[in-house]
C-alpha positions in Angstrom: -54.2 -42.2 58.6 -52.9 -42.0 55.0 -50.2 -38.9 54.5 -51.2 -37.1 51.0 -48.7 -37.0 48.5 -48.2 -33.7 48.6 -46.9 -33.8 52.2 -43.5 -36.1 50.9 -41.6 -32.9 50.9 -42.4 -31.5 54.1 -41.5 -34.9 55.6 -38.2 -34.8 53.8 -37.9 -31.7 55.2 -39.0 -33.2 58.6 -36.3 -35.3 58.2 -33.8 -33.1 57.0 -34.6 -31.1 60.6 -34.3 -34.5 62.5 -30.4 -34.7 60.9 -29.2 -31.6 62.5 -28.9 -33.2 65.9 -27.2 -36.2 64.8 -25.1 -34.4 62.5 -23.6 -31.9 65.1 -23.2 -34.8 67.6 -20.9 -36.9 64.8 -19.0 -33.3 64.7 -18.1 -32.8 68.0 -17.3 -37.0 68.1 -15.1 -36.0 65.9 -16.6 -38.8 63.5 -15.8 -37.0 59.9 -17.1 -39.9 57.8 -20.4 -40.2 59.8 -20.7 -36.6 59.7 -19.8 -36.2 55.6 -22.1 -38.9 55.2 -25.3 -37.6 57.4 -24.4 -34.0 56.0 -24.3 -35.7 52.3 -27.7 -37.6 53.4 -29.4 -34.0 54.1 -28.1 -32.1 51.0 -29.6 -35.2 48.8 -32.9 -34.4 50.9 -33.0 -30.9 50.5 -32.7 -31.9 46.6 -35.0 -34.6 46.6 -38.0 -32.3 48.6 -37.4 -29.7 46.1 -37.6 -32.0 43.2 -40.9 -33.5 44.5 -42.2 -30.1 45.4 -41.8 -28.5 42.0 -42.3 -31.7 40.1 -45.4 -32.5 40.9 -47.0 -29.5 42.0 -46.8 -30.4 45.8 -45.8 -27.2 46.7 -47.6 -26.0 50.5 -47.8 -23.2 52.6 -45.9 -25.2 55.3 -43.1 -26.0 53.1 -42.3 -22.7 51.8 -41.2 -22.5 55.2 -40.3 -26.0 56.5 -37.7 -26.7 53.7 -35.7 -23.1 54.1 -35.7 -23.2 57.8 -34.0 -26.6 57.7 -31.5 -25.7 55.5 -30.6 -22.3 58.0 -30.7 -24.5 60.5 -28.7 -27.1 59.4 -25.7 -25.2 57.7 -25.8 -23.0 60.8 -25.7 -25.4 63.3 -22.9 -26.9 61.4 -20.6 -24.1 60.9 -21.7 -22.8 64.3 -20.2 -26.6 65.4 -17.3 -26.2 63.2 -16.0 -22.7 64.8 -16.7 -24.3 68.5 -14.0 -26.8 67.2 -12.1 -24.3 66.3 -12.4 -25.7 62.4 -13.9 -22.5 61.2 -13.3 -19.1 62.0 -15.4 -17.1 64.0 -16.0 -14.3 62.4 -16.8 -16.1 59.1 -19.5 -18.2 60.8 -20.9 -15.0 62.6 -21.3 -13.4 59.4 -23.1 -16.5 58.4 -25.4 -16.6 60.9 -26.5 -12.9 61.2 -27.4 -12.9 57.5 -30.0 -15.7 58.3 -31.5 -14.2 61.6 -31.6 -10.3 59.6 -33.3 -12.2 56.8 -35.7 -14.3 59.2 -36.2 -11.1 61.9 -37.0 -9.4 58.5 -39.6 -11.5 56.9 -41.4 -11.4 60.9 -41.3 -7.8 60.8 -42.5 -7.8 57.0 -45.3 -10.1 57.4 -46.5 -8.6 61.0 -46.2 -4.8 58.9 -47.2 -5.7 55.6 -49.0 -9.2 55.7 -48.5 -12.5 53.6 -44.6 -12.4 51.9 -43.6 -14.9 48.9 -39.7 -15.1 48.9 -38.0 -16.5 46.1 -34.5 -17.4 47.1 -32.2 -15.8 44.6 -29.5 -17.0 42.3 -27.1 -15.4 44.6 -29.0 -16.6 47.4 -28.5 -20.2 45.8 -25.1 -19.9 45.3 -24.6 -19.2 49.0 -26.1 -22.2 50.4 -24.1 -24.3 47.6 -20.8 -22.4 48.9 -21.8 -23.0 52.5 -22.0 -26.8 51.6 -18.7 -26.9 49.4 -17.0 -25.2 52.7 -18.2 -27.4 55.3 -17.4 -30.3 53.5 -14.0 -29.0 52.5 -13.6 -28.1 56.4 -14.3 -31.1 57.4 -12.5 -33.5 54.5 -9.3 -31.2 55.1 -9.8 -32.7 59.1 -10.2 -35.9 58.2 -8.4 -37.0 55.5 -6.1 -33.8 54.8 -6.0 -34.6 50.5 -7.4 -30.9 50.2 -5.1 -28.4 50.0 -5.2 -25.3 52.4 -5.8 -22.7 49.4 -9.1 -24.5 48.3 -10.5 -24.3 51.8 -9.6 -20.5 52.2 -10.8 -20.1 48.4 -14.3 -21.8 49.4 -14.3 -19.6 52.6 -14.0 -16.5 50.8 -16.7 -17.3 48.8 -18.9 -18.0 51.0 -18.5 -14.3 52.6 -18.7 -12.6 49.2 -22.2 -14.3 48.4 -23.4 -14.1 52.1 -22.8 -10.5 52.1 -24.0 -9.9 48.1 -27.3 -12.3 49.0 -28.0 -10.4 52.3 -27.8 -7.0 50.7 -30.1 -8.2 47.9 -32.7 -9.7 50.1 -32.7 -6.1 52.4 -33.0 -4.2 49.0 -35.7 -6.2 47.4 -38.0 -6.4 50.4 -37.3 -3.4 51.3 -38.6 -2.4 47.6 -41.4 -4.7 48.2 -42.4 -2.8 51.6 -42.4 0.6 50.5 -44.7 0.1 47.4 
């Protein structure tokens, strides 16, 4: 059985999901340059099924949820990892986390309420994930090879908080628009 084209992206999403594992176990190992690499192997993914996607029009209902589900699950497991290690702090990574289960309990209730929902990650929204990644891998280069400096670290932490809580508060306010029209 041939796959069609327009599946690529869900399989590089597929894929992207099948990295989590091996990624956290290279964590806890305490193997930094597997993990940075693997990590870096799943960012490139989540670029290149996006690409595809939009590209060349192989956009599906599967992986308008496939490709953002791997890429909660992936920086969550990650930073959930990284404060088990006692790498990041706890309260940073709880924030994290509870943004993406409000956002996916929402979208359940929304859809089981209100039917079918399109979500359109934000700019803000963007700029989260992209400070999530920037932490990690400053979390995790700091470990290893301890050329970045403390301030950079904290600075890419702080960000990450700002846009997690700016992106949650948008996402609650504009379905919560959507719902009550």
């Amino acid at each position: 059985m041939q796959l069609p084209l327009r599946q690529v992206p869900n399989l590089i999403s597929g894929i992207r999901i099948a990295l989590v594992a091996p990624i956290a176990w290279a964590l806890v190992q305490r193997r930094f340059e597997l993990t940075i690499l693997l990590f870096g192997l799943a960012g490139l993914s989540d670029l290149a099924d996006g690409f595809l996607a939009k590209r060349f029009g192989w956009q599906t209902d599967l992986g308008a949820v496939l490709d953002p589900a791997a890429d909660k699950l992936l920086l969550a497991t990650v930073l959930v990892t990284l404060a088990y290690l006692r790498l990041a702090p706890l309260w940073l990574v709880a924030v994290a986390v509870s943004r993406d289960a409000i956002i996916v309990l929402g979208a359940v209730i929304y859809r089981y309420w209100f039917g079918p929902l399109e979500v359109r990650p934000s700019l803000v929204s963007k700029l989260n994930t992209l400070a999530q990644g920037a932490f990690i891998l400053a979390v995790i280069g700091r470990e290893r090879f301890s050329a970045l400096p403390a301030w950079l670290v904290v600075s890419l932490g702080a960000t990450v908080f700002l846009t997690v809580v700016i992106s949650g508060i948008d996402y609650v306010l504009t379905y919560g628009r959507r719902a009550l029209t």
